[in-house]
C-alpha positions in Angstrom: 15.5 71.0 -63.8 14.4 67.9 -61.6 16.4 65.7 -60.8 16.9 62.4 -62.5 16.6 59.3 -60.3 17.2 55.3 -61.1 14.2 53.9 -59.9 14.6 50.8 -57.5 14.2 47.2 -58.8 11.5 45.5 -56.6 10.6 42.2 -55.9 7.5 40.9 -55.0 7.3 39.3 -51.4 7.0 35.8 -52.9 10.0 36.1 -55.1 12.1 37.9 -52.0 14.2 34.9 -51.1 14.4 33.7 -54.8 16.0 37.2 -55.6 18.2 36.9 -52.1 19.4 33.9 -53.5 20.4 35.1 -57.5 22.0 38.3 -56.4 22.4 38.5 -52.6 19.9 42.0 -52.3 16.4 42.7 -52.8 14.2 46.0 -52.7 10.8 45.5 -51.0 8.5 48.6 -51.6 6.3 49.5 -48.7 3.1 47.6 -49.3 5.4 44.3 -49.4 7.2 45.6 -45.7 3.8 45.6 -44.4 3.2 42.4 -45.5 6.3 40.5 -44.6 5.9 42.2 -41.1 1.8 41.8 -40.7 1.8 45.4 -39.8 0.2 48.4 -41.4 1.8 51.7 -43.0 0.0 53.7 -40.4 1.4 51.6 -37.8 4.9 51.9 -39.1 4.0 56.1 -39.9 3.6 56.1 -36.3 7.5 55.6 -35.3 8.4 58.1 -37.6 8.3 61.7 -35.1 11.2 60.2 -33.1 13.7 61.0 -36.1 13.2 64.2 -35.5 15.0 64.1 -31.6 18.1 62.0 -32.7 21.3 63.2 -30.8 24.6 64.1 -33.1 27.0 61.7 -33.5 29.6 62.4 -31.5 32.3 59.9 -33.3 32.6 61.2 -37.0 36.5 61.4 -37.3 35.7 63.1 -40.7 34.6 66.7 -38.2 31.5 66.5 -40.0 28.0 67.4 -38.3 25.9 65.7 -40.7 24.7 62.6 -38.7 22.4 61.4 -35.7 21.6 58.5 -34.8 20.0 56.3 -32.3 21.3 52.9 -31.3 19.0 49.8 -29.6 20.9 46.0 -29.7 18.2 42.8 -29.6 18.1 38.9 -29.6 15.3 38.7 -32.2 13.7 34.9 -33.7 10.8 34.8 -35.8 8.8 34.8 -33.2 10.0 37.6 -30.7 12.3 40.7 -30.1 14.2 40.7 -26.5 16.0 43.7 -25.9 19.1 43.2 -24.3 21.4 45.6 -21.8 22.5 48.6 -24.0 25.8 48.4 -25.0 28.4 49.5 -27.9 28.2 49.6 -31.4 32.1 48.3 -32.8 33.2 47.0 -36.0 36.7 45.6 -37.0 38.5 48.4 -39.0 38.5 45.6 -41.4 34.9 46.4 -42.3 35.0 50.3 -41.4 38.3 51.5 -41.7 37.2 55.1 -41.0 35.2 54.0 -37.3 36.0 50.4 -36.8 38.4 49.7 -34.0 36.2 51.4 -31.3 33.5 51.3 -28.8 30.8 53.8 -29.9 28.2 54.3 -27.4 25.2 56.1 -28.9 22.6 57.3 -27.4 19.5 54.8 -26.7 16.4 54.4 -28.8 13.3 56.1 -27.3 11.4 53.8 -24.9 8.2 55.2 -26.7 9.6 54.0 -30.0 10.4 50.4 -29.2 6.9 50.0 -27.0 5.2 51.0 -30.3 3.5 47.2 -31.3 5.0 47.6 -35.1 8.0 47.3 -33.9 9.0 43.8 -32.9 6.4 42.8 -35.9 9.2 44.5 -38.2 12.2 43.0 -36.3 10.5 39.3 -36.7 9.6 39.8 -40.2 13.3 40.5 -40.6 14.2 37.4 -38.7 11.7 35.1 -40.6 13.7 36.5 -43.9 16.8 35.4 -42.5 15.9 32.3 -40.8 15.0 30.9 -44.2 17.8 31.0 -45.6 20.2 30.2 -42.7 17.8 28.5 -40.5 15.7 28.8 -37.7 17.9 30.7 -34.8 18.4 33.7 -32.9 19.6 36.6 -34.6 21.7 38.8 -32.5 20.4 42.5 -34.0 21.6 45.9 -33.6 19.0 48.7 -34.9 20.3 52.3 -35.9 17.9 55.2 -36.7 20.0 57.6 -38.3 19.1 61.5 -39.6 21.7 62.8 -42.4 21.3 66.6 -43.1 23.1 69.1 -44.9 24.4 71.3 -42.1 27.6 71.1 -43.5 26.0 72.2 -46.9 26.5 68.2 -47.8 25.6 65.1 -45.2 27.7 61.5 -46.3 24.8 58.6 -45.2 28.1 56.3 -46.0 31.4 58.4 -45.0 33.4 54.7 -44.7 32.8 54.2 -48.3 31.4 51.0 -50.3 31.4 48.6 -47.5 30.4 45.3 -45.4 28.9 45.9 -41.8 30.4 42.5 -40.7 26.9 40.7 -40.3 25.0 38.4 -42.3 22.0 40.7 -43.0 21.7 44.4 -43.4 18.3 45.9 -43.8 18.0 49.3 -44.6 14.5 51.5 -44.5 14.2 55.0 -46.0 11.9 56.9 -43.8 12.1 60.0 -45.8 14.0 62.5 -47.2 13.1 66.0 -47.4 14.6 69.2 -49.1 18.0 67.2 -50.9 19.0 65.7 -53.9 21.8 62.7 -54.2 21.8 59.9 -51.8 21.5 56.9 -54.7 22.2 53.7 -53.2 24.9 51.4 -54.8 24.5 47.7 -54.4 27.9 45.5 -55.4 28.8 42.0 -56.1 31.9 40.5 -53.6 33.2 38.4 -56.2 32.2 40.6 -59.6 32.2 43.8 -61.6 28.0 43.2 -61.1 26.4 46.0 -59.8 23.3 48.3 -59.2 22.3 52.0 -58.4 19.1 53.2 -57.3 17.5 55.5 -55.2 14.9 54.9 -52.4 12.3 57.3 -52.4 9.0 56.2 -50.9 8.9 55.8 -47.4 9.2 52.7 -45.9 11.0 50.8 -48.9 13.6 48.5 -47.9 16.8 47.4 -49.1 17.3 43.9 -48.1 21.1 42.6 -48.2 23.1 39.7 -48.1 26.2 40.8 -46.2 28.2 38.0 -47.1 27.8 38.3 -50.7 27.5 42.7 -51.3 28.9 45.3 -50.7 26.7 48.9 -50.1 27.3 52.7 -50.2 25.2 55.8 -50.2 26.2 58.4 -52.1 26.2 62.1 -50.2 23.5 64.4 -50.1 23.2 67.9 -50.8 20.1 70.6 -49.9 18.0 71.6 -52.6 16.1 73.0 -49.9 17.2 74.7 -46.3 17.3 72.0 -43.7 17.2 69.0 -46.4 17.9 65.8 -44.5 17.7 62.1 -45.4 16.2 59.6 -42.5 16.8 56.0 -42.5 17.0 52.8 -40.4 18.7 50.1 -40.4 18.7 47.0 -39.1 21.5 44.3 -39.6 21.4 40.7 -38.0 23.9 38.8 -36.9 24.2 34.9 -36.6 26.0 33.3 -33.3 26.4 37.0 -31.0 27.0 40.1 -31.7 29.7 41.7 -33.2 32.3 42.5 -29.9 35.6 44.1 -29.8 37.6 40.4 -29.3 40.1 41.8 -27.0 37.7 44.0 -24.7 34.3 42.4 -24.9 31.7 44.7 -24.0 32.2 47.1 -21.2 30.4 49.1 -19.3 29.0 52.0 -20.4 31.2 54.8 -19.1 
């Protein structure tokens, strides 16, 4: 039997930040994400092949084999994307208490992903999103493609739990998903019982969140085909500079 899935509730690009503002999240199908970021589907279809030469994860402290990922940081207005020195990915254990509290240096995005033209369109869209709300300013942006399979016979997208990521925006893409069932998407009020599940199925929707104001987890995956995997990207932005281990700043990369 097929399986049953809670369709997504989407907004219409001119009532994105109206929904940001009611309940902190909005899902943009992918017509309305190549709107927001002037760019079209084939343009953003064209970034897609590099999912398929993400390295493993090499930090999973649950021994899982489940996850790759790629790892790019920016300073991104609404008007351009400046890539910065590559450096490490760390949150507080406070927001990830299963990987917070260290330096995790993955590998770098592909130089023939982020020299593709959609790209900075995307990461400016973003940025015009969050500007207004919060204002015109740099947003200090880490980007992280990610491929989940089932080697393991399941693949967790969200193995911290229901979380924050310590940011004020998070912006997740579903590329695609082949070969799996599971991975619904849970959306949570901070400061309520509120809540929403859905799952993202056509490529190139987007979950747009409030990371202030909701928490997020994907639920695990399992094949319903040999090889099933789950390909996503996301993108969170951060106000004032990135998110740093207080105590050891960024170091070099060893």
């Amino acid at each position: 039997m097929p399986q049953q899935t809670l369709q997504p509730p989407l907004t219409s690009p001119d009532q994105l930040n109206a929904t940001l503002a009611e309940q902190g999240f909005a899902v943009l199908g992918a017509a309305s994400v190549c709107a927001l970021a002037g760019v079209s589907i084939g343009a953003l279809q064209a970034l897609e092949p590099s999912w398929h030469d993400l390295p493993p994860d090499q930090y999973l402290k649950d021994g899982g084999r489940y996850r790759r990922r790629r790892h790019a940081s920016l300073e991104v207005t609404a008007h351009q994307a400046v890539a910065v020195a590559h450096r490490a990915h760390w949150q507080p254990l406070s927001y990830n208490a299963l990987h917070g509290g260290m330096q995790r240096w993955f590998e770098p995005m592909a130089m023939e992903v982020v020299q593709q033209a959609a790209w900075p369109k995307l990461l400016c869209g973003l940025a015009r999103v969050a500007s207004a709300v919060q204002g015109d300013q740099t947003w200090f942006t880490e980007v992280h493609q990610f491929r989940i399979d089932t080697t393991d016979g399941i693949g967790r997208p969200t193995p911290e739990g229901a979380h924050r990521d310590g940011v004020n925006w998070v912006a997740v893409f579903l590329i695609g998903r082949h070969g799996i069932k599971g991975g619904e998407t849970r959306v949570f009020d901070m400061d309520s019982p509120r809540g929403q599940r859905f799952t993202l199925t056509e490529p190139w929707s987007l979950l747009l969140l409030d990371d202030t104001r909701v928490i997020h987890e994907t639920t695990p995956i399992q094949p319903e085909q040999e090889g099933g995997w789950r390909d996503t990207l996301v993108i969170t932005l951060r106000s004032g500079g990135f998110l740093d281990d207080p105590e050891l700043g960024q170091q070099a990369q060893p």
